[in-house]
C-alpha positions in Angstrom: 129.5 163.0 75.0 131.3 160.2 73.6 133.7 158.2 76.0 136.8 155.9 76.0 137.3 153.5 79.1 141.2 152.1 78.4 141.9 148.4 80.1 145.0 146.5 80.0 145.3 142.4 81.2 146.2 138.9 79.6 145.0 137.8 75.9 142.6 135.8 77.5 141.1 137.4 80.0 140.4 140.3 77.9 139.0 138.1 75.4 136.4 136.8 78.2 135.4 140.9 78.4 135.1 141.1 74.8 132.7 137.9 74.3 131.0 138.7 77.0 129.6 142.2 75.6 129.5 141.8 71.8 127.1 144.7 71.3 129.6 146.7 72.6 132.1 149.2 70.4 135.3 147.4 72.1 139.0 146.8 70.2 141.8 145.0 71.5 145.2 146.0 70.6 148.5 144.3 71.0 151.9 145.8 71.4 155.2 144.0 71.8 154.1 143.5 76.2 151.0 143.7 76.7 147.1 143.7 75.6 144.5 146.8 75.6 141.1 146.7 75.2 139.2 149.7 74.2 135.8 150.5 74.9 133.6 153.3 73.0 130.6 154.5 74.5 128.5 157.5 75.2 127.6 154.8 78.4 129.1 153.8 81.1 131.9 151.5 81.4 131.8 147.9 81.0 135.8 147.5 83.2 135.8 147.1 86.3 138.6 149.7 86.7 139.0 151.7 83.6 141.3 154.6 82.7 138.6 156.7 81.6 138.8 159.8 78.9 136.5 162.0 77.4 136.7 162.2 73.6 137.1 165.9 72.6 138.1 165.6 68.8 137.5 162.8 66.7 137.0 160.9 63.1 136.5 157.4 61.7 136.0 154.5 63.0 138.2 151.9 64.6 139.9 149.4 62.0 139.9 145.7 61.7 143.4 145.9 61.2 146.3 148.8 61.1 148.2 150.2 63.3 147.4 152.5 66.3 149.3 154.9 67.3 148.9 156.6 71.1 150.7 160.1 71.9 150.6 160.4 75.7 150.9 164.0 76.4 150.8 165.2 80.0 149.7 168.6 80.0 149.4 171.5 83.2 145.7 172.5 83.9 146.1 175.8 83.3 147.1 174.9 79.6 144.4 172.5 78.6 141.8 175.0 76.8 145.0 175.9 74.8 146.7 172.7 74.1 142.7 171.4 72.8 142.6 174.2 70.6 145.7 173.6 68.9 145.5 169.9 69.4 142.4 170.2 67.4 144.0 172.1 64.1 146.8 169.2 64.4 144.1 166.8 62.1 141.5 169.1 61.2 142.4 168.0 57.3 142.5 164.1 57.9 140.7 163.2 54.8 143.9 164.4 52.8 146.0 162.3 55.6 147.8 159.2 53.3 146.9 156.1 55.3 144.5 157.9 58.4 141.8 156.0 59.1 140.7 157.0 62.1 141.5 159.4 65.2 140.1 160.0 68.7 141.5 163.3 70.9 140.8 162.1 74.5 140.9 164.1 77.6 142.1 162.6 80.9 139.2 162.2 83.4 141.5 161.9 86.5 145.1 162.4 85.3 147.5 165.0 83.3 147.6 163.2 81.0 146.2 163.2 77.1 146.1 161.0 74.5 145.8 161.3 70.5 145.1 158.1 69.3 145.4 157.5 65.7 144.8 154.8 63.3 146.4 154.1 60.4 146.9 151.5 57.5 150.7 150.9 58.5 153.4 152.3 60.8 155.1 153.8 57.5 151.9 156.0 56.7 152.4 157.3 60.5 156.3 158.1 59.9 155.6 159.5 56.8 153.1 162.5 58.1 155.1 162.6 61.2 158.1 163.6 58.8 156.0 166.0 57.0 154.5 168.0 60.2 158.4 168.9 61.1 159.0 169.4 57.9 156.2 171.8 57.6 157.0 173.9 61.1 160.2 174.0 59.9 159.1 176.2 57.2 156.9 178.3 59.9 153.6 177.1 57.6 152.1 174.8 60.9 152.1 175.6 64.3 149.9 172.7 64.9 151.0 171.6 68.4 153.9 174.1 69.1 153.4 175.1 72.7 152.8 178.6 73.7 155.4 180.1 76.0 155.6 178.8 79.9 155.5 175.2 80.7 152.5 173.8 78.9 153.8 170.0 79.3 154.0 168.2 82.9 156.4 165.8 82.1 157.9 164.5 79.1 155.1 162.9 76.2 155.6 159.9 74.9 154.0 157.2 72.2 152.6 153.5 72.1 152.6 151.4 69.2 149.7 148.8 69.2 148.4 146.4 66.4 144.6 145.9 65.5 143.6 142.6 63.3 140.7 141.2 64.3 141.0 138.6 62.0 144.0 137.5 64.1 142.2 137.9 67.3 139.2 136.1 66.0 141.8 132.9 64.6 143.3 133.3 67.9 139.6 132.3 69.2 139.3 129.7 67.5 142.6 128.1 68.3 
């Protein structure tokens, strides 16, 4: 089963990890605070203390450069075979998805809480099939991720806007 192991750290201490392991499937990603670094592996961690998911859903592969968008979504116990099942229909057409390039479904390994990650070509393609999956449960046609009755969610979810360019990171080396 494919893995994700999630770090967080300085530009350049992150950078050490990824130069150190270039045979690895790892992708940094920045946001407006901080830096992530991603690994992918069926193996075993390459952090010393990763947040660690299993991938339960997934398409694509990571970018060189996009935008990547991370849903947080604490969910009960109880509610996880249910939330995966309807977690799953939320991207089951993603080849007709203007802009998706990729997506990874990730169950916590030691938390509540969930993440969708997905990847797209810009923040607008994001916002524009955000707008279009209310649009569409408006109209009753998608119940992609509407929660069955009772308290499926722990706490409230949330998202995280990071930016992939590897041609950045790599100038960023160089400088």
């Amino acid at each position: 089963m494919e893995k994700i192991f999630i770090t967080t750290g300085t530009y350049p201490f992150l950078q050490k990890i990824e130069a150190k392991y270039p045979t690895e499937k790892l992708v940094m990603m920045f946001s407006s605070d901080h830096v992530l670094l991603l690994h992918e592996t069926s193996g075993k961690s390459i952090f010393q203390v990763p947040r660690k998911y299993d991938v339960f859903h997934s398409d694509g592969e990571f970018p060189r450069k996009g935008v990547a968008i991370f849903q947080h979504i604490p969910i009960n116990e109880e509610n996880r075979p249910i939330f995966e099942y309807h977690a799953k229909k939320l991207l089951d057409n993603s080849s007709t998805v203007k802009g998706l390039i990729a997506f990874r479904m990730l169950r916590p390994a030691k938390s509540d809480t969930y993440i969708i990650i997905t990847c797209w070509e810009k923040a607008e393609d994001f916002s524009n099939w955000k707008k279009m999956q209310v649009l569409f449960e408006e109209d009753g046609m998608l119940s992609k991720l509407t929660p069955p009755p009772g308290n499926v969610y722990q706490s409230p979810s949330y998202i995280a806007t990071y930016t992939i360019d590897r041609e950045m990171n790599a100038s960023q080396e160089e400088n």
